[in-house]
N, CA and C of each residue as an Amber inpcrd file, in Angstrom:
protein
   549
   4.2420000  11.1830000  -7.7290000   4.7700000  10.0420000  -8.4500000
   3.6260000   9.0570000  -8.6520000   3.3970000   8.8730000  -9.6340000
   2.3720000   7.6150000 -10.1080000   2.5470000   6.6700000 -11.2610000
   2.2200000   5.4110000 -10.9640000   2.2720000   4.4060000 -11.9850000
   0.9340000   3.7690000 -12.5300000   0.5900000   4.0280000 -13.6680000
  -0.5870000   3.3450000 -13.8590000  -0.1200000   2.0440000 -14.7490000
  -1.0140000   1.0620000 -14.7340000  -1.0040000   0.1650000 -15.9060000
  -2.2120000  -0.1330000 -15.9920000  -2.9880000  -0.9310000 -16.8810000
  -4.0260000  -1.5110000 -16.6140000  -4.6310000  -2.8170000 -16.4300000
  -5.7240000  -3.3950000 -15.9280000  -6.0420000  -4.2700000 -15.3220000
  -7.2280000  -4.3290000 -15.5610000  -7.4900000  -5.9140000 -15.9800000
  -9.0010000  -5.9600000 -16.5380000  -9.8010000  -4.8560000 -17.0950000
  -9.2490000  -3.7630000 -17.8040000  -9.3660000  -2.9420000 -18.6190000
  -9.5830000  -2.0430000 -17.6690000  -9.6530000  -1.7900000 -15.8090000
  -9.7810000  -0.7080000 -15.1630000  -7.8500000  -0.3160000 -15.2600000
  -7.8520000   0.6660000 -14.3040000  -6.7950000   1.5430000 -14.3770000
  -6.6000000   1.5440000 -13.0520000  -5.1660000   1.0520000 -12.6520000
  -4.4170000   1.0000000 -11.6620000  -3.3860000   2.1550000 -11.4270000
  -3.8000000   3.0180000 -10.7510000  -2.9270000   4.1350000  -9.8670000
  -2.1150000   3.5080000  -8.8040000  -0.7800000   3.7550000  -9.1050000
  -0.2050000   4.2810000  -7.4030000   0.3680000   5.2380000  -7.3350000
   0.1820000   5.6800000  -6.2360000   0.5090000   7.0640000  -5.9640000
   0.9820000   7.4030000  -4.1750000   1.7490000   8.3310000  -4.0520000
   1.6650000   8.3630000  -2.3690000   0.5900000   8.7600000  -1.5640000
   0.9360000   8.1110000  -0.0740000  -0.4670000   8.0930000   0.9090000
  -0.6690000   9.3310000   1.3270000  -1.7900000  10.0450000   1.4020000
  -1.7910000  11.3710000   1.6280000  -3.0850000  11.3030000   2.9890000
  -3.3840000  12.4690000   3.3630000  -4.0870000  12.7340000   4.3130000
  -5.0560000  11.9450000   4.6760000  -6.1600000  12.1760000   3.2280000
  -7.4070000  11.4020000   2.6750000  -7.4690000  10.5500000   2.9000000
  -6.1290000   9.4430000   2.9350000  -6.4600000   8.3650000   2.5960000
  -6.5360000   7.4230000   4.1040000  -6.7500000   7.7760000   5.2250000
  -6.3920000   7.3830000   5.7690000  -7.5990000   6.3350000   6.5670000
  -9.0640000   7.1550000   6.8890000 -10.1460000   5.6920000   6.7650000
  -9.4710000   4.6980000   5.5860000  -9.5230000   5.0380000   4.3870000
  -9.6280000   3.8010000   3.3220000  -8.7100000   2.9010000   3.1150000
  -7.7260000   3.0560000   3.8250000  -6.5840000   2.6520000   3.7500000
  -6.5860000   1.7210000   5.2710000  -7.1850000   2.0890000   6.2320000
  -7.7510000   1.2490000   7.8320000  -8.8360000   0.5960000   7.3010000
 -10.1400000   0.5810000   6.5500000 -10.6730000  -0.1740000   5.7390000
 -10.3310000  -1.2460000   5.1360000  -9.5640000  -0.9100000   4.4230000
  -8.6460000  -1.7360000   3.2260000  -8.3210000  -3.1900000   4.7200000
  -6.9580000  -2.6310000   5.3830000  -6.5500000  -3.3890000   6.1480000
  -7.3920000  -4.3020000   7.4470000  -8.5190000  -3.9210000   7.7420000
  -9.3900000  -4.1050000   8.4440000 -10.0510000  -5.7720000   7.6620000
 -10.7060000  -5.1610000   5.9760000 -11.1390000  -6.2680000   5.2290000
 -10.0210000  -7.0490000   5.1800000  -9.3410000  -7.1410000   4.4790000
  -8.2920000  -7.7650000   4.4430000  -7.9510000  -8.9920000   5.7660000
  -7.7440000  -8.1830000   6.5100000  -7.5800000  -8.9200000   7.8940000
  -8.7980000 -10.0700000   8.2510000  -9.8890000  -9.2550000   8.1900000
 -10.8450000 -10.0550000   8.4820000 -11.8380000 -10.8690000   7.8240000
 -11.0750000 -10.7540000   6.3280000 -11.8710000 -11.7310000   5.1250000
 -10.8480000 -12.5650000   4.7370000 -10.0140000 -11.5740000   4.1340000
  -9.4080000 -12.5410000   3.1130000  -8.0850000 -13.5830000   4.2240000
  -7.6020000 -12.9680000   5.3310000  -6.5450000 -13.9320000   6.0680000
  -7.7440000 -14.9680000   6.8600000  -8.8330000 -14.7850000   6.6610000
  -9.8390000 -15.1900000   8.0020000  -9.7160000 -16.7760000   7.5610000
  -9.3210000 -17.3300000   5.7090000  -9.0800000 -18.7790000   6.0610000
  -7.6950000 -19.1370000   6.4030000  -7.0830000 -18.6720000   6.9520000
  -5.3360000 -19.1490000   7.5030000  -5.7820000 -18.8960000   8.6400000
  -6.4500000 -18.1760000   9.4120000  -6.3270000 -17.8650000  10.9050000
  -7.2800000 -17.7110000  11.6860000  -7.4930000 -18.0710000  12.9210000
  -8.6040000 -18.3510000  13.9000000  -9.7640000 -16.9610000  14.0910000
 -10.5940000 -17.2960000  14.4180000 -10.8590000 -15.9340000  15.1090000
 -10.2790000 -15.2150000  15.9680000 -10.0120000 -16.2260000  16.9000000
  -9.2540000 -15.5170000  18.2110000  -8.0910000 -14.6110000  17.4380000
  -7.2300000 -15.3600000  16.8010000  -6.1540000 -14.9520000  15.7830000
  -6.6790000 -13.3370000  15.0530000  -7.4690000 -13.5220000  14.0740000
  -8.2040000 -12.8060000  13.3680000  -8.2430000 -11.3470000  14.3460000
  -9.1500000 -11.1560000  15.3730000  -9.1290000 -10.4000000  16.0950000
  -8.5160000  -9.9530000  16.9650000  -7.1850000 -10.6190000  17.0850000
  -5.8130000  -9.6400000  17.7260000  -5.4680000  -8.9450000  16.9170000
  -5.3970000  -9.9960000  15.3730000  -4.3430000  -8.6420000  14.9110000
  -5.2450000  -7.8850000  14.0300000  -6.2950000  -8.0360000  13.9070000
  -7.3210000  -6.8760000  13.5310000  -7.5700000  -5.4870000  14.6590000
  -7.9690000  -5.8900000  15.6340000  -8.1770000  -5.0520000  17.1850000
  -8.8390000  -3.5310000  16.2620000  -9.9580000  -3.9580000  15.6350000
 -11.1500000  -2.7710000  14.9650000 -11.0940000  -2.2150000  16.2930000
 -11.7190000  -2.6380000  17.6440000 -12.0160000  -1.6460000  18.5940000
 -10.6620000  -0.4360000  18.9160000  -9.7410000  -0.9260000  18.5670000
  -8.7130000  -0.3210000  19.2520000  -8.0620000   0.9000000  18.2540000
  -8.2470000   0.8230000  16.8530000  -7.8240000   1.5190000  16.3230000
  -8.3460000   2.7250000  15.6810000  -7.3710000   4.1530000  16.1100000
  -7.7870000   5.3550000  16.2900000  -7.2830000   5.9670000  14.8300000
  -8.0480000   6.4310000  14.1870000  -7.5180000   6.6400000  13.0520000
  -6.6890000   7.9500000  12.6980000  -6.2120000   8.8790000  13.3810000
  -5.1450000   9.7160000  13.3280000  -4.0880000   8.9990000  13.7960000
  -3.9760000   8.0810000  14.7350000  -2.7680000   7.2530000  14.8010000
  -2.2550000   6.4390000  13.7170000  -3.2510000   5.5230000  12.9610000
  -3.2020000   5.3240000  11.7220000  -2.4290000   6.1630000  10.8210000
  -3.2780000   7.3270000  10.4430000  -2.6180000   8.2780000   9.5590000
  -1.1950000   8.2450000   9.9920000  -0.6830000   8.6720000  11.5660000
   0.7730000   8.9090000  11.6160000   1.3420000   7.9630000  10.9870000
   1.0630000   6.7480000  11.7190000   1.9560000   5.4080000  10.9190000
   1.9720000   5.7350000   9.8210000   0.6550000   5.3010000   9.2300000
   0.6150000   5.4080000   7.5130000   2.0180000   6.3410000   6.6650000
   2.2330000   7.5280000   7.8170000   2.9010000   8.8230000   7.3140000
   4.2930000   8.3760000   7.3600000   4.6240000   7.9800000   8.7040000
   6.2250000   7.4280000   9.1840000   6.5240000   6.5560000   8.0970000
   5.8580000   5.4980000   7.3810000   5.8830000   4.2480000   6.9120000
   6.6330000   4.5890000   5.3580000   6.0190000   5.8240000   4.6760000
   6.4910000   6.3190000   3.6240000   5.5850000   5.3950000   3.1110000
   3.7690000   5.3710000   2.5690000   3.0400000   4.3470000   2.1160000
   2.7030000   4.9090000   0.9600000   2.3710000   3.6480000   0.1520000
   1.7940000   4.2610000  -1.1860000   0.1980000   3.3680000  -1.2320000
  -0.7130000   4.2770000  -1.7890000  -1.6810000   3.5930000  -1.7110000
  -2.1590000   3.6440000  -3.7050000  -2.9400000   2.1280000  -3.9430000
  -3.5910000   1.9160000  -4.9660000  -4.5050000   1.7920000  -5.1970000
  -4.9330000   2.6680000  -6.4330000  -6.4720000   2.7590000  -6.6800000
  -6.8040000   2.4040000  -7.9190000  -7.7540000   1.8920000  -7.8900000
  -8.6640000   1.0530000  -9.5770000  -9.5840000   1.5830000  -9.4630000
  -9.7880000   2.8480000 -11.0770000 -10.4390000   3.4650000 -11.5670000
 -10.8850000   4.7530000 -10.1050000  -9.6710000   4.7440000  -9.7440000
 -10.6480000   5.7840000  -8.7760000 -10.7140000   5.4930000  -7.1900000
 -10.9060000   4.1180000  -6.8450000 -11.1570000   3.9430000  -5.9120000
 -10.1220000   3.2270000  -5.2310000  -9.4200000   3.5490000  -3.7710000
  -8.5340000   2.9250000  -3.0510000  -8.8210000   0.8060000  -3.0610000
  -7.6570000   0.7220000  -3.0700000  -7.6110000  -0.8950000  -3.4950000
  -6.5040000  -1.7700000  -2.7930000  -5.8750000  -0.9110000  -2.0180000
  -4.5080000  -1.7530000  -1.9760000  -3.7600000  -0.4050000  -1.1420000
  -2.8010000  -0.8440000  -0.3330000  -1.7570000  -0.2070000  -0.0030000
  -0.2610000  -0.8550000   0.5360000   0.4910000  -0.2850000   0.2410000
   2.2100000  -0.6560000   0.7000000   2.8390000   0.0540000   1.3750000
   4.1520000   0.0090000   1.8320000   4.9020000   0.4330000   1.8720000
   6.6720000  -0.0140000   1.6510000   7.5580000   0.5190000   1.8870000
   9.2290000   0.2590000   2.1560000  10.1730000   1.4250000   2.6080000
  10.3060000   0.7610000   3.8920000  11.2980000   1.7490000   4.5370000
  12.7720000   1.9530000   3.7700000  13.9070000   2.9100000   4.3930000
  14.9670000   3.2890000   3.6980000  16.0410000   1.2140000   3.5800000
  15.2450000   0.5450000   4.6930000  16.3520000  -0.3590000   4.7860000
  16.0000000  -1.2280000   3.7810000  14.8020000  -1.0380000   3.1500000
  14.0360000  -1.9880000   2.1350000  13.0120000  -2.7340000   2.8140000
  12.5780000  -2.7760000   4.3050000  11.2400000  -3.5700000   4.9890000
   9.9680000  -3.1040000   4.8250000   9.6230000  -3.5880000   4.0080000
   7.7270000  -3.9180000   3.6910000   7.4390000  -3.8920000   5.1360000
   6.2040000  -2.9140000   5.6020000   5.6220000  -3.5010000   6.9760000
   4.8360000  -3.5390000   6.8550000   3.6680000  -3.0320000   5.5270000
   2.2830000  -3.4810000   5.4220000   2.2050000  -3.1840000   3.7150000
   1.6560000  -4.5900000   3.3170000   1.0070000  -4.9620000   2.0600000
  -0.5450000  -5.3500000   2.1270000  -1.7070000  -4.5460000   1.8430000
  -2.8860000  -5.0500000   2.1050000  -3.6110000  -4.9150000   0.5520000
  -4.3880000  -5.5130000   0.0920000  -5.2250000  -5.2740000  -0.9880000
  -6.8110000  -5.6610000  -0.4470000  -8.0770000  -4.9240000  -0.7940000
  -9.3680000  -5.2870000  -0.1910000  -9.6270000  -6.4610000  -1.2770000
 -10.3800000  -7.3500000  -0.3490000 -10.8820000  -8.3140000  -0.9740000
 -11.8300000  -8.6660000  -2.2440000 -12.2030000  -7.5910000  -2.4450000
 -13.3010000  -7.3160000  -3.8990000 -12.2460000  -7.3130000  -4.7820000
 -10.9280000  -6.5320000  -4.5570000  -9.9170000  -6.7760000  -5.7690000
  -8.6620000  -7.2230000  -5.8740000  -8.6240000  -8.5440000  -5.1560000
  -8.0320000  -9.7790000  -5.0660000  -7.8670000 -10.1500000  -6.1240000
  -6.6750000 -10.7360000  -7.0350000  -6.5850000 -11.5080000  -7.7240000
  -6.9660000 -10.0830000  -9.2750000  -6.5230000  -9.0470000  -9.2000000
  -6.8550000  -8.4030000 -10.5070000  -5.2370000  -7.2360000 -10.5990000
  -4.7310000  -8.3300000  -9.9210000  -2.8120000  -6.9900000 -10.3730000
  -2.6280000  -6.3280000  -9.5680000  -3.2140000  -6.1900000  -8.4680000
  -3.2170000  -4.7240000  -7.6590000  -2.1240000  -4.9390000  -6.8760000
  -2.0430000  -6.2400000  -5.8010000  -0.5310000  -6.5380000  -5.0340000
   0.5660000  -7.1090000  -5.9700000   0.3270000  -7.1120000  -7.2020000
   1.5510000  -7.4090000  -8.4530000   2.1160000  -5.5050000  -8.4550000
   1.2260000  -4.8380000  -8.6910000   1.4110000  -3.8170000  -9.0850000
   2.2360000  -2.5870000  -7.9120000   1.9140000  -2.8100000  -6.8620000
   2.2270000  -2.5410000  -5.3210000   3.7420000  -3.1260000  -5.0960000
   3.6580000  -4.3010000  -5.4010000   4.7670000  -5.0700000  -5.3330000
   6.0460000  -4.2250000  -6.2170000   5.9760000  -4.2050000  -7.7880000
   6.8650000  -3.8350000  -8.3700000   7.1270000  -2.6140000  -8.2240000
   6.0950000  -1.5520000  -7.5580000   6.0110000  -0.0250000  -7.5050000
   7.3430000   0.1540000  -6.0920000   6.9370000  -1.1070000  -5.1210000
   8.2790000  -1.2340000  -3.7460000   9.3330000  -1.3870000  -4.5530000
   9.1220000  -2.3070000  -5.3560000  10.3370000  -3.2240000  -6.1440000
  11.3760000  -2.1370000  -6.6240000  10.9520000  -1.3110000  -7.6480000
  11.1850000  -0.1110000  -8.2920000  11.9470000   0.7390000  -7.8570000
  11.1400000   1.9060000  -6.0850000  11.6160000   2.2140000  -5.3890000
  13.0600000   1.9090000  -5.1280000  13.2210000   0.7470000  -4.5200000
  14.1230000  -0.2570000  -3.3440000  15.3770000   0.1500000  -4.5060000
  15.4910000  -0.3280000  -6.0980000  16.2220000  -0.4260000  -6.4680000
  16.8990000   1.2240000  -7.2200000  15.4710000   2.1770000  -7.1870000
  16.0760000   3.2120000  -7.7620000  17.0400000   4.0410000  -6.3520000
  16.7640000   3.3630000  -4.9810000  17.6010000   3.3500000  -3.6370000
  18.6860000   2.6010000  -3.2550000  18.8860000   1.8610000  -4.0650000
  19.7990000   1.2220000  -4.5020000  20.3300000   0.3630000  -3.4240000
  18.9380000  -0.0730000  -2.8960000  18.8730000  -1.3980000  -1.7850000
  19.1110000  -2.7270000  -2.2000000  19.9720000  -3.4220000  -1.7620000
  20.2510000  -4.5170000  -2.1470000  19.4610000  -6.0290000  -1.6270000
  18.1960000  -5.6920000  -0.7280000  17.3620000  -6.8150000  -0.3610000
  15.7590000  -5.9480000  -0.0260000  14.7230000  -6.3780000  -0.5570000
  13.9000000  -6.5860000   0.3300000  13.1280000  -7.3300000   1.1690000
  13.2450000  -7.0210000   2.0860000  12.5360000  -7.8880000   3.6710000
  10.9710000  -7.2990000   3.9970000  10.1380000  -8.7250000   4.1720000
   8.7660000  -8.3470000   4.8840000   8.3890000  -9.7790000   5.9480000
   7.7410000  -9.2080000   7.0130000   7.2700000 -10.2660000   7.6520000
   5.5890000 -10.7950000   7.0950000   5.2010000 -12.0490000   6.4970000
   4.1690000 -11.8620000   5.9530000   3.1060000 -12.9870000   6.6590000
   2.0180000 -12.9720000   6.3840000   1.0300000 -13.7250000   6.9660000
   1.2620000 -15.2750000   6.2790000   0.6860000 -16.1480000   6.8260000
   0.1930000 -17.3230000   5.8350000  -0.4500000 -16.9120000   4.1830000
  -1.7230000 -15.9970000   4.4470000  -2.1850000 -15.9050000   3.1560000
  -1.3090000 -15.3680000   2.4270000  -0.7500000 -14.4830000   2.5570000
   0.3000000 -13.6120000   1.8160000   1.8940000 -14.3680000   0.9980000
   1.7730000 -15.3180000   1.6950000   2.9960000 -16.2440000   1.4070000
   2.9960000 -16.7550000   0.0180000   2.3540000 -17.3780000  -0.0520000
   2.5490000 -17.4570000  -1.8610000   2.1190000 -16.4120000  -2.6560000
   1.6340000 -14.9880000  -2.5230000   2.1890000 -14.3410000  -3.2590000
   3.2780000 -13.5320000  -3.3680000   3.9600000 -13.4600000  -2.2340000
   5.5900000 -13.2350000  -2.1280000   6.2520000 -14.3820000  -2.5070000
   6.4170000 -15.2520000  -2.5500000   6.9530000 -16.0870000  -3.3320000
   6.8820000 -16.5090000  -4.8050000   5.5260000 -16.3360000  -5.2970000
   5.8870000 -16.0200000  -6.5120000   6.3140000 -14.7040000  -7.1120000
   6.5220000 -13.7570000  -6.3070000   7.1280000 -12.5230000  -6.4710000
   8.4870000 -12.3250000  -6.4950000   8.9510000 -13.8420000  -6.1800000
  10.5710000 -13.9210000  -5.6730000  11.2510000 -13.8980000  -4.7580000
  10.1160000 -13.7220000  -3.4640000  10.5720000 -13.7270000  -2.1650000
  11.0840000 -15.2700000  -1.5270000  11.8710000 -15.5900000  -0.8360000
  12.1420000 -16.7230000  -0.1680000  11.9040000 -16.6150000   1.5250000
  11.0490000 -17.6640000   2.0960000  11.2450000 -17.6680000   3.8510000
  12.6490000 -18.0820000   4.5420000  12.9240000 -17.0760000   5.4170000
  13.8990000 -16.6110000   5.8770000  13.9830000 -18.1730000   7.2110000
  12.8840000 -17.4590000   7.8020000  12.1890000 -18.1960000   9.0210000
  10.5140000 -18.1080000   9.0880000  10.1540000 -19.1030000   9.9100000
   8.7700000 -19.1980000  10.3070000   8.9130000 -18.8170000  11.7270000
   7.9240000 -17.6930000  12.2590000   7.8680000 -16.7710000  12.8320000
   6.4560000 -17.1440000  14.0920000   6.2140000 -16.6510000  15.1340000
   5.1950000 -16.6550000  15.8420000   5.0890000 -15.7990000  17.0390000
   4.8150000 -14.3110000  16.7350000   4.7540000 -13.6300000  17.3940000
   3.5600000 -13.2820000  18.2620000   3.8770000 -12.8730000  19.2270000
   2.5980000 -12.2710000  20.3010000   1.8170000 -10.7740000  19.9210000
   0.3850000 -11.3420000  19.3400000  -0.1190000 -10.3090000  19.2180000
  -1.2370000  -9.7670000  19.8310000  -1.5720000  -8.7340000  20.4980000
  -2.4200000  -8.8170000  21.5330000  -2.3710000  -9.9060000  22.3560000
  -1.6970000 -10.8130000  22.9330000  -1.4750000 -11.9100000  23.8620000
  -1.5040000 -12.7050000  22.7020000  -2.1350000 -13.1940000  21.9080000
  -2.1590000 -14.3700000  20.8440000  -1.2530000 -14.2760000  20.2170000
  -0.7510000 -15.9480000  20.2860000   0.2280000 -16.1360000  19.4830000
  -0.5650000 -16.1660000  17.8220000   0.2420000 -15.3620000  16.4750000
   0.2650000 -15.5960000  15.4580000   1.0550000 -16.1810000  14.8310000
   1.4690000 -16.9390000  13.3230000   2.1820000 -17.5520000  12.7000000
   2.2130000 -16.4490000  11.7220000   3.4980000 -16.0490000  11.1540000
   4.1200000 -15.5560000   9.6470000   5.3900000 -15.7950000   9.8500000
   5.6680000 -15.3850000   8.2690000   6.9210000 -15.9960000   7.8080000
   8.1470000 -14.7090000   7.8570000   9.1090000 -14.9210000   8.1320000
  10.3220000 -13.4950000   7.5440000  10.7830000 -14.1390000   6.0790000
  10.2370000 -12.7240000   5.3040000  10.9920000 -13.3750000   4.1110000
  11.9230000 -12.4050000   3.2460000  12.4680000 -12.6380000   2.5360000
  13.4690000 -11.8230000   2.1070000  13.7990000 -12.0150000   0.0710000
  13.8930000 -10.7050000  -0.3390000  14.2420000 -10.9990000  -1.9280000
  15.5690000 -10.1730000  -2.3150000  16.5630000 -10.6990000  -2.8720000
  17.7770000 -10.3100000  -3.0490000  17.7870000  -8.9000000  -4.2960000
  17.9810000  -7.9060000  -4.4780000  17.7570000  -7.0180000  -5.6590000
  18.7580000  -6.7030000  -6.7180000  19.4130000  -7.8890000  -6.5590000
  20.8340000  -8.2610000  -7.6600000  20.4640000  -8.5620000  -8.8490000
  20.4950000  -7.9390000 -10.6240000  20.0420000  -9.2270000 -11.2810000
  19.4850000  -9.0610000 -11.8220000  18.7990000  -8.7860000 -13.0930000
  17.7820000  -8.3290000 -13.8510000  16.5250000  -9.9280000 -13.4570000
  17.1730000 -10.8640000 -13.8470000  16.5290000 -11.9310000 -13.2060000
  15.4830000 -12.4170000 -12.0190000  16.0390000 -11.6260000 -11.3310000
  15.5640000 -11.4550000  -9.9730000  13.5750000 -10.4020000  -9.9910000
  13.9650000  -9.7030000 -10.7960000  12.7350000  -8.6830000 -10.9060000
  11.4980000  -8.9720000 -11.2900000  10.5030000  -8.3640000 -10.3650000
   9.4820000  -8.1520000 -10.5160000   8.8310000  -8.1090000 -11.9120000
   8.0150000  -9.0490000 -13.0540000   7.5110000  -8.4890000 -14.4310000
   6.6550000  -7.9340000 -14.1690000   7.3660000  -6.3820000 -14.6480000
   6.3170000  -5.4500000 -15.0740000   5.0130000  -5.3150000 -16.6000000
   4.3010000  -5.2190000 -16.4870000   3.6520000  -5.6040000 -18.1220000
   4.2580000  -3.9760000 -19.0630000   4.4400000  -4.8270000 -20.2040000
   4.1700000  -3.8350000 -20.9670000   3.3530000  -2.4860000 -20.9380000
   3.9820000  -1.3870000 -21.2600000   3.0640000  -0.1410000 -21.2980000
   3.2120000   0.1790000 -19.9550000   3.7960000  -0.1300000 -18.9260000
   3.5170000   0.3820000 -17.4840000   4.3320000   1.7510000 -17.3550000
   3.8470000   3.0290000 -16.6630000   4.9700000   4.1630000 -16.6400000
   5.3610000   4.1170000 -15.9760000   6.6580000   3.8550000 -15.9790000
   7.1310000   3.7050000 -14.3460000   7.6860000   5.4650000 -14.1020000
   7.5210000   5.2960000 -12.3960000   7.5840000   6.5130000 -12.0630000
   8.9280000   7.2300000 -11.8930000   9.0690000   8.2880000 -12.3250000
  10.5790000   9.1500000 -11.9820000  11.1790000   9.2810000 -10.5270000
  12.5980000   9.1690000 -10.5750000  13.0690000   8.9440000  -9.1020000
  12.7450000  10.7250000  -8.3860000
């Protein structure tokens, strides 16, 4: 199953997470963690819920696998990854920081979006960081609660947030020309 559209004239794939992908995709989340959240959150912060030393990357892969993830690539190269379980919970949205701000978590977003509704889920739920918060919200998400969980002993701050899938209104804009993928 894949959706392309395009983006700054590169080409946005998603597609499901497969074997391969599984450094680039601990990469992905690694930068992410440690660039782009690094202005919402401390170091100390930063490096709990990063814990590079700790993570084994066939364990990765399993998650990645359990999670049902889709990963995105521009022109080729991994960029982004998601997921959504059967209940509709996002548990990881990451995009690398080089391609921030070029469609890729728009595109991730509506590819869950899509999913959720061709499953005929009536909410989706994610717990999200500070940085992440306004772009779930302009995605249509609303905070549920403000959150502060123990991670590696450190306390972190995110939000529970939640988007109702009632509604043509409600949806994700997809751009023009996008294929969306067959159930």
């Amino acid at each position: 199953m894949e959706l392309n559209t395009s983006v700054d004239g590169s080409v946005v794939v998603i597609r499901p997470y497969g074997h391969g992908d599984a450094a680039d995709t601990l990469a992905i989340f690694l930068a992410a963690v440690t660039e782009t959240a690094a202005a919402d959150y401390s170091p100390e912060q930063i490096q709990a819920w990063a814990r590079p030393e700790s993570r084994e990357l066939s364990a990765w892969h399993t998650a990645m696998q359990a999670r049902n993830s889709y990963v995105a690539t521009v022109d080729g190269v991994p960029a982004g990854f998601s997921d959504v379980d059967s209940e509709g919970h996002i548990d990881m949205m990451f995009v690398a920081p080089r391609y921030l701000r070029r469609g890729v978590a728009r595109q991730l977003i509506g590819h869950v979006e899509a999913r959720a509704r061709r499953e005929q889920l009536r909410e989706l739920t994610a717990n999200v960081s500070i940085t992440a918060r306004p772009f779930f919200e302009r995605s249509g998400f609303t905070v549920v609660a403000e959150q502060h969980p123990l991670t590696a002993g450190v306390q972190l701050t995110n939000f529970r947030m939640k988007k109702k899938l009632v509604g043509g209104e409600e949806s994700v804009r997809v751009p023009a020309g996008t294929l969306l993928p067959d159930a």
